[in-house]
N, C-alpha and C positions, 0 to 999 in steps of 0.2 A: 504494500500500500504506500508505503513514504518513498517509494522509488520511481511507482504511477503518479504521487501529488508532484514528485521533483519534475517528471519529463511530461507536463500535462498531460499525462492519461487518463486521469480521476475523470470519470463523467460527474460525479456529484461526489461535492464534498460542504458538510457542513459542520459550521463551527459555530459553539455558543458558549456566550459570556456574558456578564453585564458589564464590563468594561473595553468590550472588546471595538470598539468605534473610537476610544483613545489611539488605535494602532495606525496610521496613515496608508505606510505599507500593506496592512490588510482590507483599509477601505480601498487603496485602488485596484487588487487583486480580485475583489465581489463583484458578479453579476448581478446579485440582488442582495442589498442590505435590511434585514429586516426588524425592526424595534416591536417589542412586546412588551406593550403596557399597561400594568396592572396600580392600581391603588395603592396606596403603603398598608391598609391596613390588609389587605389580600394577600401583599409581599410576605406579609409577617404570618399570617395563619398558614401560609406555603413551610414556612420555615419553620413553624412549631413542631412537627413530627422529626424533624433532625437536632433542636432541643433536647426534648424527651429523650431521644436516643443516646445525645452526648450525657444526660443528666446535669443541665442548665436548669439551676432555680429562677422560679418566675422573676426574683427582683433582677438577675441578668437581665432576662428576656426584654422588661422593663427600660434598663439603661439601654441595652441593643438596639433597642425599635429606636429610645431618641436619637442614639448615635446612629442611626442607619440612616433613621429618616432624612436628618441633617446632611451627611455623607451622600447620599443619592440626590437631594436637590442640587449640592456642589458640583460632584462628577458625573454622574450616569445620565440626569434628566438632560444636560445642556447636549449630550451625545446626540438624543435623540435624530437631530436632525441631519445628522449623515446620513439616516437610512434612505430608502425608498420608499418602501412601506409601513406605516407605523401599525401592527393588529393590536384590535382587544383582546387583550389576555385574563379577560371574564370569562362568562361562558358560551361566549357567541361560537361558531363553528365556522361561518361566514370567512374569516382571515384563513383561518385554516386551508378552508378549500380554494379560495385565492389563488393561495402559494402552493399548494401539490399540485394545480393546473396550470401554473408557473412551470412548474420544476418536470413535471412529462411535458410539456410542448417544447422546452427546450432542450427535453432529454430527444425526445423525436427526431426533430430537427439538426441536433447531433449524428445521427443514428443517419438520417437520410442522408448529411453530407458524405457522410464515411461510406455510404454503400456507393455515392456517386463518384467519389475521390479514389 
């Protein structure tokens, strides 16, 4: 696989991060940049099950959420607008499928130049 991403062979490769639009090098590498945007308080009930897991008492949790909240209006929100497309990262399904009929028309279209080439 790291030998397909080196000689562009990768037909699809995806990378996720929420700081990952700080990388310039990465933004001009993407066909399609995509932000997924959720609520802070949504961010944080995402993150409660790996809490639990670590055994983080709630007054962590507490300090976490301000220091997070704070932390993401600084760095992660100003990113947003590298992307292409911003989804809701509620419960719509709408973005979703957007972006997987993104990602097969251009896998297609791949596919058809390679048969023509």
């Amino acid at each position: 696989m790291q030998n397909e991403i080196a000689d562009g062979q990768a037909q699809l490769l995806i990378i996720e991060g929420f700081l990952l639009f700080h990388f310039t090098e990465l933004l001009d590498l993407a066909d399609l940049k995509i932000y997924v945007d959720c609520p802070p308080e949504e961010r944080l009930l995402r993150r409660i099950p790996s809490f639990t897991k670590w055994g983080i008492a709630e007054e962590d949790v507490s300090a976490y959420a301000s220091f997070v909240a704070y932390r993401h209006a600084q760095y992660v929100e100003p990113t947003k607008w590298h992307a292409d497309m911003v989804v809701n990262g509620l419960c719509t399904h709408k973005g979703g499928e957007v972006v997987l009929e993104w990602i097969r028309t251009r896998l297609l279209r791949q596919e058809e130049n390679r048969d023509r080439g």
